[in-house]
C-alpha positions in Angstrom: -12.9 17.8 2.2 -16.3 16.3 3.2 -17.4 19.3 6.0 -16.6 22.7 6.9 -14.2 22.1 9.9 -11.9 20.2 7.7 -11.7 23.0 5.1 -11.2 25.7 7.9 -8.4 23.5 9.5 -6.6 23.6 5.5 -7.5 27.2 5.3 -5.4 27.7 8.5 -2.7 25.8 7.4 -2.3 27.0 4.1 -0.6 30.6 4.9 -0.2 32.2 1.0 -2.5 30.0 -0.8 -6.1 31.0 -1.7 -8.4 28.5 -1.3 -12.1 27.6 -2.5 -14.0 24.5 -1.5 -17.4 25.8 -3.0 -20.9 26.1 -1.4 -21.0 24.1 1.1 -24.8 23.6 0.5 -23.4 21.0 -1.7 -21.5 18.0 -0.1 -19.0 17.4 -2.8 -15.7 17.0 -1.1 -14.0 19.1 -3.5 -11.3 21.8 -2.4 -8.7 23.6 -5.0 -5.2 26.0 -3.2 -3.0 27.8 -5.5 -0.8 30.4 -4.1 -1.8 33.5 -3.9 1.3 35.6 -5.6 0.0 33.5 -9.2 -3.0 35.2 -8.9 -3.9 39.0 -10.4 -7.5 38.2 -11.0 -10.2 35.3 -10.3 -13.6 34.1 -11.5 -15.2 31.0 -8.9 -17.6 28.5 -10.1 -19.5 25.4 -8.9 -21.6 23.4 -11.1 -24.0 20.4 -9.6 -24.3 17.7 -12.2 -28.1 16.7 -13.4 -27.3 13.3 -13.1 -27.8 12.5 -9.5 -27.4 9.1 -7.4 -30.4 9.5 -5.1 -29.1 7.3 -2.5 -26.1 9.8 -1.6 -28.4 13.1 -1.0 -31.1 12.5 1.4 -31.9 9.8 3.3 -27.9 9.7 2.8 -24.6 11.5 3.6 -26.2 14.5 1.3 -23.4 14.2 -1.6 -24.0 15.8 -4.4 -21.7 15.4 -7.3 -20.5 18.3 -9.5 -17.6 20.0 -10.2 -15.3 23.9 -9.6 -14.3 26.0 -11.7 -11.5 28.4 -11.4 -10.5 30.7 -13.7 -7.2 32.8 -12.9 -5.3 35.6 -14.5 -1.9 35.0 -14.0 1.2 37.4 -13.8 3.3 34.9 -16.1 1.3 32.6 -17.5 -2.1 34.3 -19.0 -5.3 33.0 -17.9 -5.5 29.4 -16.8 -9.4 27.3 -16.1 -9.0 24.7 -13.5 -11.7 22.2 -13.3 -11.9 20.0 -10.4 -14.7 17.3 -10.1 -16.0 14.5 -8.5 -18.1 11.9 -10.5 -20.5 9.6 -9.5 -18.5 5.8 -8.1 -19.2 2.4 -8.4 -19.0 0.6 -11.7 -23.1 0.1 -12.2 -23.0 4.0 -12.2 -20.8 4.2 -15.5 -23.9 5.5 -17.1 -24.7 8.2 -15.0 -20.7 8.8 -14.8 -20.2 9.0 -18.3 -23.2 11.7 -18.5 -21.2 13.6 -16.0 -18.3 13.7 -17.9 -20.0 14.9 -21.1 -21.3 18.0 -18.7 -18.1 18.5 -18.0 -16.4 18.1 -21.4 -18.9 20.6 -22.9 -18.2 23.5 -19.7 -14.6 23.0 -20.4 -15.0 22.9 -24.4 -17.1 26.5 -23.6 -14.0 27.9 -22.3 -12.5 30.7 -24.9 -9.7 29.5 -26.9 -6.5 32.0 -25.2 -7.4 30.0 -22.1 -5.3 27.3 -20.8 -7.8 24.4 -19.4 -6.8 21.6 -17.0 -9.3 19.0 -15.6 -8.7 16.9 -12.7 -10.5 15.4 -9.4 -11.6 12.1 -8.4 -13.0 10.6 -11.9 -13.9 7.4 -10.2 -13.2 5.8 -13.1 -9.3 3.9 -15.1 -8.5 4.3 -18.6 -8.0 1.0 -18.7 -8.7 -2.5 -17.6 -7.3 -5.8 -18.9 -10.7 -8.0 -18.1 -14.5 -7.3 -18.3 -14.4 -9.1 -15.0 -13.1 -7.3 -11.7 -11.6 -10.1 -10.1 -12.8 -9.3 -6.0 -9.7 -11.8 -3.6 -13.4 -12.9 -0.9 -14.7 -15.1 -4.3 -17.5 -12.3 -5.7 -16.6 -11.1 -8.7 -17.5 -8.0 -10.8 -18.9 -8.2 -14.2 -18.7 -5.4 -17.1 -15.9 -3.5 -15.5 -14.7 -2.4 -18.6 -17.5 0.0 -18.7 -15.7 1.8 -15.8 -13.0 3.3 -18.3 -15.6 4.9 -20.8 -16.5 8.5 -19.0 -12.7 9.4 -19.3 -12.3 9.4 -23.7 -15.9 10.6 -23.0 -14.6 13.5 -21.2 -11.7 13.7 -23.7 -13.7 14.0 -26.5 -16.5 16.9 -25.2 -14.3 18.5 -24.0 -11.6 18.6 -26.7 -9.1 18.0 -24.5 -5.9 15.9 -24.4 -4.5 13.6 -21.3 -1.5 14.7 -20.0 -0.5 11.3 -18.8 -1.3 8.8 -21.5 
């Protein structure tokens, strides 16, 4: 959700669901619903990563990567931590993503123990990939893809957390 008319337009449309989208001093795209029956209690945060690609913030579309935070008491289920980033793309950035997803691994691992924490959002980045070389169909291809799949067991381990999926 990139500006402020989209995330009214989902806010309208999303009768019984709170919604945060974070400051929108910070051009992050991100935007997290639950419903709002699951929630007795709420605690909001954003966090801007240190790790910066100048070229999206100014003279550019002013993008500044980071992540939410949102911790909820829950009727049923205790208290449940949602993190919801977006890291840095492209697959020359899998430094600066990888130091994104340590920040992130260590706000998550800072979470208190009875808490249930789930991480998610656009990671930019595979678990894995079969060549070093990203094979591009118009004859230029990539080189030292494999680098792209390092933030994620990066993330995994700072933040002690397991994947869900593999």
């Amino acid at each position: 959700v990139w500006n402020d008319d989209d995330a009214a337009a989902f806010r309208a449309a999303s009768s019984g669901y709170s919604v945060i989208t974070g400051s929108r001093r910070y051009n992050h795209g991100l935007l997290m619903a639950i419903r709002e029956d699951l929630v007795v209690r709420e605690e909001r945060g954003e966090h801007i990563y240190r790790t910066q690609y100048h070229l999206e913030g100014a003279p550019g579309p002013s993008i500044r990567r980071g992540f939410l935070r949102w911790t909820i008491d829950t009727p049923d289920l205790g208290r449940l931590t949602f993190f919801d980033t977006h890291t840095s793309a492209f697959p020359w950035a899998s430094t600066r993503r990888s130091l994104q997803a340590r920040e992130l691994g260590i706000a998550a691992r800072a979470r208190p123990s009875d808490e249930v924490v789930i991480v998610g959002g656009d990671l930019n980045a595979g678990l894995y990939y079969r060549d070093d070389v990203r094979r591009n169909p118009h004859g230029k291809d990539t080189p030292g893809w494999w680098a792209n799949a390092t933030s994620i067991p990066l993330l995994l381990h700072y933040g002690g957390l397991e994947d869900l999926v593999h």
